[in-house]
C-alpha positions in Angstrom: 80.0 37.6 88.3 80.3 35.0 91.3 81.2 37.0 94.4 81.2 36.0 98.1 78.8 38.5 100.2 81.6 39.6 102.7 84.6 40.0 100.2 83.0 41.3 97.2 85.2 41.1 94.2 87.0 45.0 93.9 82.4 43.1 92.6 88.1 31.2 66.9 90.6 27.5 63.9 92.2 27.6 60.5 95.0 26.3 58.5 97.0 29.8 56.3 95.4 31.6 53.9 97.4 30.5 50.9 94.4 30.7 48.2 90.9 31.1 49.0 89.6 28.3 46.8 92.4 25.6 48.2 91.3 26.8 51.9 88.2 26.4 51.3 88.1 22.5 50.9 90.5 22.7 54.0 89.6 21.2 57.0 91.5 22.2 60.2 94.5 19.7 60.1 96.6 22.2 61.5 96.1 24.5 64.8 97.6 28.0 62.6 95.3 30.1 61.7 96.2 33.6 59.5 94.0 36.3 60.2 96.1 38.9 58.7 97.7 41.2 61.0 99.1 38.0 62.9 99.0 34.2 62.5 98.3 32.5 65.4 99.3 28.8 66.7 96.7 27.1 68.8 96.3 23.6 70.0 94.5 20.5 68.6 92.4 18.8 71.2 91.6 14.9 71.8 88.0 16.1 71.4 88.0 17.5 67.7 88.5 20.9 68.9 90.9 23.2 68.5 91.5 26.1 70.7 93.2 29.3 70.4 93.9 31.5 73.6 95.3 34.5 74.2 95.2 36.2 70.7 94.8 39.8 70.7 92.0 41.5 69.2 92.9 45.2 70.0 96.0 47.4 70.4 97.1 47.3 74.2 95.6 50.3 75.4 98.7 51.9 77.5 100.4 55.3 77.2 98.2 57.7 75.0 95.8 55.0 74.3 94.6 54.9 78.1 90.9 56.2 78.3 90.4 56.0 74.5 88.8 53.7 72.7 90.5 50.5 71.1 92.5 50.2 68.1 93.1 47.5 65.9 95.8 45.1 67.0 99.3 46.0 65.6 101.2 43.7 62.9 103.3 41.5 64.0 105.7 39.1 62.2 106.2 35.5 62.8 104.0 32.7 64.3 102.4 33.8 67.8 101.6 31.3 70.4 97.9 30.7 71.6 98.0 28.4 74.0 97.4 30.2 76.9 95.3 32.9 78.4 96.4 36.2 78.3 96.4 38.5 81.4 92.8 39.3 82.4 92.2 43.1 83.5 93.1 44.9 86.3 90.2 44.8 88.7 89.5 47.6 91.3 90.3 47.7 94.8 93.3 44.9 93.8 96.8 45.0 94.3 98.9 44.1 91.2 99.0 40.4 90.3 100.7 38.1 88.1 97.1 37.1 86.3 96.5 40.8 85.6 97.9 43.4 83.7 96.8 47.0 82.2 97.9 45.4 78.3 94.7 42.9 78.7 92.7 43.0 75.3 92.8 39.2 74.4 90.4 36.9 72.8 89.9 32.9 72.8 88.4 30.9 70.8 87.1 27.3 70.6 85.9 25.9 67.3 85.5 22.6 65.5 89.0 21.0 64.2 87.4 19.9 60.8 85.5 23.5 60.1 86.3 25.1 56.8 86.2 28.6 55.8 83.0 27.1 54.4 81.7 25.8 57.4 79.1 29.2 58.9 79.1 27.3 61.6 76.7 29.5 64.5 79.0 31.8 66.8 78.5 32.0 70.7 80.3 35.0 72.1 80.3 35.6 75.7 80.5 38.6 77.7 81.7 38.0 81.0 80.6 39.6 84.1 82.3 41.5 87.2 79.9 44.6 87.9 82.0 46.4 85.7 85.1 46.4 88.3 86.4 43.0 87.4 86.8 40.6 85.0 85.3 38.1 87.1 84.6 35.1 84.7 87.2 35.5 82.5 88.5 32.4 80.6 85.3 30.0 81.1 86.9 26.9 79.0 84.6 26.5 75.8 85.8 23.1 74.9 82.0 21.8 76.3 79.4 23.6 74.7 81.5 22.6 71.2 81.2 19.2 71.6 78.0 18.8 73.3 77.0 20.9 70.3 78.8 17.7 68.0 80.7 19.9 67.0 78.3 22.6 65.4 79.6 25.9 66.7 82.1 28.3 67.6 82.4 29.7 71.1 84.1 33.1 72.0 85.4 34.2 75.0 87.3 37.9 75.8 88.3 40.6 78.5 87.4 44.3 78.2 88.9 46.8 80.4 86.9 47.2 84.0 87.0 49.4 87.0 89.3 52.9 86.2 90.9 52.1 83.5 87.5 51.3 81.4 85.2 53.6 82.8 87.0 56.7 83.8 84.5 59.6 83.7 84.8 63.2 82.9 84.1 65.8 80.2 87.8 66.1 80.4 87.9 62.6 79.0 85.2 62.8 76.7 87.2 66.3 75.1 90.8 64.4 74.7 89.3 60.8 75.3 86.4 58.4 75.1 84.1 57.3 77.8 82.7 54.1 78.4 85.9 52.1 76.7 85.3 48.8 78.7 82.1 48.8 76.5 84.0 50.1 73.3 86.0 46.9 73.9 83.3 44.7 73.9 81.8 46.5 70.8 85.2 46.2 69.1 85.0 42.7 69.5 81.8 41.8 68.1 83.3 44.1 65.0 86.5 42.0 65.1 84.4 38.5 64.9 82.7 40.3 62.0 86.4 40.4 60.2 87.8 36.8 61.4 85.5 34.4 62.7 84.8 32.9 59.5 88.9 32.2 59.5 87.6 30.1 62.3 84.4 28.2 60.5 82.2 30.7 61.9 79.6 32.5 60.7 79.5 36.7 60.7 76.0 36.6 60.2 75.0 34.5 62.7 76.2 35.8 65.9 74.9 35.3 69.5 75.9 37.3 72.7 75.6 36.4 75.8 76.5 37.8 79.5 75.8 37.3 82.6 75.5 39.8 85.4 77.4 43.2 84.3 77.5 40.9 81.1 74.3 40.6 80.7 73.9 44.6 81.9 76.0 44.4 79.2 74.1 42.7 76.3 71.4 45.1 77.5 73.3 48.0 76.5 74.3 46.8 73.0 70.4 45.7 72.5 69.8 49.9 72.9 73.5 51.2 71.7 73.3 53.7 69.9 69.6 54.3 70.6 69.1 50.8 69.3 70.9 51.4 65.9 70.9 48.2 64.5 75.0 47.5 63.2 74.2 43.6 62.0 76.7 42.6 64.9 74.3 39.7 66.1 71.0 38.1 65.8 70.3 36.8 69.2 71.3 37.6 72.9 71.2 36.1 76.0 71.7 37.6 79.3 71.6 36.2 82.7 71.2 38.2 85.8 71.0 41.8 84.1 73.0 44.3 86.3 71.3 47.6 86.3 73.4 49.7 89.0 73.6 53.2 88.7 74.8 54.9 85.5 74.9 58.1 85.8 75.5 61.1 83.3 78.8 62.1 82.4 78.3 65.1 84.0 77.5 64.1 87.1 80.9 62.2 87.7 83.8 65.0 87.9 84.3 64.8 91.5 85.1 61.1 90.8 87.7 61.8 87.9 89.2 64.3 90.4 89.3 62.2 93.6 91.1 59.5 90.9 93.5 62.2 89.8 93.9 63.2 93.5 95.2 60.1 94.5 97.1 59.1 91.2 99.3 62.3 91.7 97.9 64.0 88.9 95.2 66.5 91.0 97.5 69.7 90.3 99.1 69.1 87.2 98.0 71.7 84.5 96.1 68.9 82.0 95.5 65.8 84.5 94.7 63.5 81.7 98.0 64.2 80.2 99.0 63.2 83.8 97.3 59.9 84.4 98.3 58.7 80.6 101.9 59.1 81.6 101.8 58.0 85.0 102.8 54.2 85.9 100.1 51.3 85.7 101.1 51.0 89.5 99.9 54.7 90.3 97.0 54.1 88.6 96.5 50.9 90.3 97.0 52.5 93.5 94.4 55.1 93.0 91.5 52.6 91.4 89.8 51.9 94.8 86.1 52.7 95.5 85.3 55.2 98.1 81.8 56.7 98.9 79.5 58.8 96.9 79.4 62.0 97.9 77.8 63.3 101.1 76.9 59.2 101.4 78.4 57.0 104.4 79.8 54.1 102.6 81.4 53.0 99.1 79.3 51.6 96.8 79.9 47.8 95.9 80.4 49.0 92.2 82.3 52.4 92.2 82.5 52.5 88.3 80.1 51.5 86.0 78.8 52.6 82.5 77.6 56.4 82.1 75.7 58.0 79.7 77.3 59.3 77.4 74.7 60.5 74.6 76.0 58.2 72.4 76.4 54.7 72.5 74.3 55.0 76.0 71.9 58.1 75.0 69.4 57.6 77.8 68.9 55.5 80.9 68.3 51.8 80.2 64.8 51.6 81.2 63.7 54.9 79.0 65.4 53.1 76.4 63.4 49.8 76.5 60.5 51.9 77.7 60.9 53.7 74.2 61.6 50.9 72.1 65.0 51.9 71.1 66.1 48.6 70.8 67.7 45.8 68.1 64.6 43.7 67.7 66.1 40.1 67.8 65.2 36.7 70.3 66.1 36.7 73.3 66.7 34.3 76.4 66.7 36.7 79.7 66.6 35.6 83.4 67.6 35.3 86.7 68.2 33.5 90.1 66.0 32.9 92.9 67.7 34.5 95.5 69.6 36.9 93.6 70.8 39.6 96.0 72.3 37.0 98.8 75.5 37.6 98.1 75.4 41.4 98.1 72.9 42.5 100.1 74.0 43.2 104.1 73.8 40.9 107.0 71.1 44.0 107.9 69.9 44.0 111.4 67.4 46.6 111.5 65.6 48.7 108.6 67.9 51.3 108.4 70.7 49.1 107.7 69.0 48.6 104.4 68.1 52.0 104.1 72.1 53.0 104.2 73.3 50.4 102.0 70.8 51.2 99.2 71.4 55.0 99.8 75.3 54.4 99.6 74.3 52.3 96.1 71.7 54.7 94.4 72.7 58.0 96.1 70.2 59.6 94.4 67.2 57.9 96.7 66.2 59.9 99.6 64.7 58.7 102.9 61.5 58.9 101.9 62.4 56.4 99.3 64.2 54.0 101.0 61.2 53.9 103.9 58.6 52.9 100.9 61.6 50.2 100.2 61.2 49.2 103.6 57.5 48.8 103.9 58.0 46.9 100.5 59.8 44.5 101.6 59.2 43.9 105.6 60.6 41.3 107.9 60.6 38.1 106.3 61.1 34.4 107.9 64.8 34.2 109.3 67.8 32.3 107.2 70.4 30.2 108.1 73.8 32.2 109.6 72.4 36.0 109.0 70.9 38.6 111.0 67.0 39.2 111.0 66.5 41.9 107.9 69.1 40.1 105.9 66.5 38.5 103.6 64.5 41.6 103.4 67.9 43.8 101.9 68.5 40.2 99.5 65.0 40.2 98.5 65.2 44.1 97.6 68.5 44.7 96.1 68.0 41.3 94.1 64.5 42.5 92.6 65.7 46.0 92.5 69.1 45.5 90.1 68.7 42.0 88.8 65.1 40.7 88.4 63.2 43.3 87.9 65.3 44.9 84.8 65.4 41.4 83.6 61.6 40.8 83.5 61.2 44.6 82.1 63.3 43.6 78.7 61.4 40.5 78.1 57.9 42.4 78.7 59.5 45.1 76.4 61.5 42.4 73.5 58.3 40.2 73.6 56.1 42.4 72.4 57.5 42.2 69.0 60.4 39.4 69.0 60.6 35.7 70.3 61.6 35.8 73.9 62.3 33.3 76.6 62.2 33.7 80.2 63.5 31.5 82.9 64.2 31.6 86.9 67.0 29.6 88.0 66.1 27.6 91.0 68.4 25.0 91.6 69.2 23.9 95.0 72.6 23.7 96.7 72.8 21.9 100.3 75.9 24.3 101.0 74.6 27.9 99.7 70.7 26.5 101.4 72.8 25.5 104.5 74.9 28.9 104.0 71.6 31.3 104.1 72.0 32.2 100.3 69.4 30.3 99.2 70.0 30.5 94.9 72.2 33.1 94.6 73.6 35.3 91.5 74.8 33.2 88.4 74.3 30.0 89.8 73.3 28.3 86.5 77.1 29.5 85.1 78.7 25.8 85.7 75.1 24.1 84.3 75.5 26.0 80.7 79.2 25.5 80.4 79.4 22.2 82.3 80.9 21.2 85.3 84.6 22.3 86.0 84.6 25.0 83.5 83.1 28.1 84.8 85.7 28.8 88.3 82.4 26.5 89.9 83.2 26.3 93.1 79.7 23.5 94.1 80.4 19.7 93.5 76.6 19.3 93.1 76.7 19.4 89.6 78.8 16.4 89.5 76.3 14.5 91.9 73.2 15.4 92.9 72.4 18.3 90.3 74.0 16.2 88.1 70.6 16.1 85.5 69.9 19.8 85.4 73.6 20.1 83.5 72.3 18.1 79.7 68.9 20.2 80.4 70.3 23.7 80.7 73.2 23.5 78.6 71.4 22.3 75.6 68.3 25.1 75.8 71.0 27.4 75.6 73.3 25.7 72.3 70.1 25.2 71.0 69.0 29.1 71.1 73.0 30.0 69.5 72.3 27.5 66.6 68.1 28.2 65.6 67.6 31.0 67.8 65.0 29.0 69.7 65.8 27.0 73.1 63.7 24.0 71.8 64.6 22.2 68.9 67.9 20.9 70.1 66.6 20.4 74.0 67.7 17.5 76.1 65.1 14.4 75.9 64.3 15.0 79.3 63.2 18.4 79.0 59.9 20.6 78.6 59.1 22.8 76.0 60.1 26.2 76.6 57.0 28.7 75.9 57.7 31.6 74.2 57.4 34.3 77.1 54.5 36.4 74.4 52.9 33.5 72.8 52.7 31.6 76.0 51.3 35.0 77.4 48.6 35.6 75.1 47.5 31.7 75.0 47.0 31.9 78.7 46.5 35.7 80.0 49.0 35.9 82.1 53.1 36.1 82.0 54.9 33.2 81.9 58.9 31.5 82.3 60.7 28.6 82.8 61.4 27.0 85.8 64.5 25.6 86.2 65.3 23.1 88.9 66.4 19.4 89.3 63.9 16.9 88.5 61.0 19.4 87.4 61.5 22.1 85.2 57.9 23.2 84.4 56.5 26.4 83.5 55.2 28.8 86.1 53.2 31.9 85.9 55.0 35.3 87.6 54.1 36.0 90.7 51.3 38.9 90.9 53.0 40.3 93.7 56.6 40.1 92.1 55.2 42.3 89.1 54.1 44.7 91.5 57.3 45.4 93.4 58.7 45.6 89.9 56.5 48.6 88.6 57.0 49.9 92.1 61.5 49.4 90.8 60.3 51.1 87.6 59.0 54.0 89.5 61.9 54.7 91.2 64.7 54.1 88.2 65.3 57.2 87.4 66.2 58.3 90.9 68.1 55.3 90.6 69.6 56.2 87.7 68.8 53.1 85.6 
């Protein structure tokens, strides 16, 4: 989840089953694969991989399946095509395009062309990010990670329904409905690579999730789902850049579900759910803009996000993890260095800050947003921004990225192998630009250059080294489950974030840059401002 600060974003290969025993000697000399409910062509690749795009994993949601959650995909007859995307989501506060559409629920995959049903080859999925408004990294190209891996995994990639249309809120919905169905996507997913990834040499067993941003908030949420109910979907997970933005309880979100009915032209009809599910995508469309919590002076910049719902979210995040509801599997969590520059506002004065976080987590009162202040004073100038600009990036970054990220290692570590990192490679332009390291930077460094939307040629050139050094800690975590056996020759072991603590006394993580990735301790004053975040998180609503 990649935005820019002043426009924010509205922010698996087979040949047909004839016999199991014949398949099973099978390699992949043919792009079809059969996965019962539809046989799929993909495309052979100069690079021993075979690809399949745009195969659906889920019903479309339309009609009477709006705000419920997904169904299996329907039969269909004849050989589909998968070689190319299918339509991403429709994102809030964007007018229709030809890229996205309501009928979204598609799934692509990227495995070795010589696997065999036999293969268990280690399964990447990947949970992109968007602050739960877009589908911001849809269709990162997987081709990389496969070969780089020679050719010893499968990679997943897959939309799930965002803004409106996936997190629609209201007991009215929760009555003739479900809530949270972008994250019923997701979950539906991981169930659906439990039916078919082995058509695509994968292996059900061995499943690793990763997200970044709302992705990563993401992974979070299936680490506690279900007050950590363990449903054997995954062994390992990954997240980048946690999002923890408000979530509030169901309850607390009717005026919401009535300004969307409001404006869809459903505010006076007699059942207003009945209403929306018949009305046009377009209306729909129309009315999924943000607009400002109530009595607060400004929208949000992520008007829907996940609720709790007592069931698959029971509790905030943070009691969760506080609690130790959680699946107990490794981990790799962590974050940028500057990870609020592209959100925070060019804030000239402390109250500037003060509005934007109250008009984020309406919940905090004045009193709360002056101890923010005094947390996080005037701070050397940057580059292009106004003087209490790096005070609001330095708060909003600790507040919903780094500080929930360091508060699920401290909470996994404790009883499961964790890895912690802080991303701190250097860009001329963002540096030049006043965003120092911002939000996901490390995106085009795991999947390689070209095939994560990058816009930075520095990966090509000058950060060129840092690309064999992160990408392979992180193939090396989806095959063993640990970022260090299959490292890059030129990099350092990675300490295991409780080992390394109780070796030395103190917390430690890996620092990521160009030409000296070293361990570092954390920062005594950064774990202070985070206990001061975990104070305030359930005002926040975290």
């Amino acid at each position: 989840m990649l935005f820019g600060r002043a426009a924010v974003v509205s922010c698996c290969i087979a040949t047909v089953i004839s016999s199991p025993i014949q398949d099973r000697k099978k390699a992949h000399s043919t792009s079809l694969v059969d996965l019962g409910y539809a046989k799929y062509q993909g495309t052979l690749l100069s690079s021993g991989i075979t690809q399949y795009l745009g195969m659906r994993y889920a019903s479309p949601p339309l009609g009477d399946l709006r705000f419920r959650a997904p169904q299996p995909p329907q039969s269909s007859s004849g050989v589909q095509d998968a070689q190319s995307f299918g339509p991403i989501c429709l994102a809030t506060n964007n007018g229709p395009t030809s890229s996205q559409s309501e009928d979204c629920l598609f799934v692509n995959v990227w495995a070795p062309s010589n696997a065999t049903l036999a293969s268990k080859l280690p399964v990447w999925v990947f949970i992109q990010g968007g602050g739960y408004i877009s589908n911001s990294n849809a269709n990162f190209n997987g081709s990389t990670v496969v070969k780089t891996s020679n050719h010893g995994i499968v990679f997943v990639n897959f939309n799930y329904r965002v803004g409106a249309f996936g997190f629609l809120t209201s007991e009215k919905v929760r009555q003739d409905g479900d809530l949270n169905v972008g994250l019923l996507d997701q979950r539906f997913l991981l169930h659906w690579v439990q039916d078919h990834i082995i058509q695509f040499g994968g292996d059900p067993d061995h499943v690793v999730i990763h997200g970044d941003s709302a992705g990563a908030g993401s992974v979070a949420l299936h680490l506690t789902a279900y007050g950590g109910r363990n449903d054997n979907l995954f062994v390992g997970a990954i997240g980048e850049s946690p999002f923890f933005p408000t979530q509030p309880a169901a309850s607390e979100l009717e005026w919401q579900f009535d300004r969307f009915a409001n404006a869809a032209g459903c505010g006076s009809a007699g059942d207003p759910l009945a209403c929306l599910r018949s009305q046009s995508t377009a209306a729909l469309q129309a009315a999924n803009v943000a607009s400002p919590y109530p009595a607060q002076a400004g929208s949000p910049l992520f008007y829907w996000t996940p609720t709790i719902d007592g069931t698959f979210i029971p509790d905030y995040p943070y009691t969760l993890f506080d609690q130790g509801l959680f699946v107990d599997v490794p981990i790799i969590f962590g974050d940028d260095t500057d990870e609020g520059s592209v959100f925070a506002p060019n804030a000239s004065s402390p109250t500037d800050i003060s509005t934007f976080f109250q008009n984020n987590y309406p919940y905090l009162t004045p009193a709360d947003t002056a101890t923010i202040n005094n947390q996080y004073p005037l701070q050397p100038p940057l580059p292009n921004h106004s003087p209490y600009f790096p005070s609001a990036s330095a708060a909003y970054g600790e507040a919903t990225f780094v500080c929930p990220a360091i508060m699920i290692s401290t909470a996994l570590s404790l009883s499961s192998p964790t890895w912690h990192y802080r991303y701190n490679v250097h860009d001329t332009h963002n540096l030049a630009s006043g965003l120092g390291v911002p939000h996901v930077s490390e995106l085009p460094a795991i999947f390689g250059p070209g095939n994560a939307n990058d816009g930075t040629t520095s990966y090509t050139t000058y950060n060129a080294a840092i690309v064999p050094v992160v990408m392979k800690y992180w193939i090396s975590f989806v095959r063993n489950l640990d970022p260090n056996p299959g490292r890059d020759g030129s990099a350092p072991r990675w300490l295991d974030m409780g080992r390394a603590s109780a070796a030395g006394g103190t917390l430690r993580r890996l620092l990521l840059q160009t030409g000296g990735t070293v361990m570092e301790g954390f920062p005594d004053d950064l774990l202070a401002r985070c206990y001061f975040w975990k104070a305030l998180a359930l005002k926040m609503e975290q």
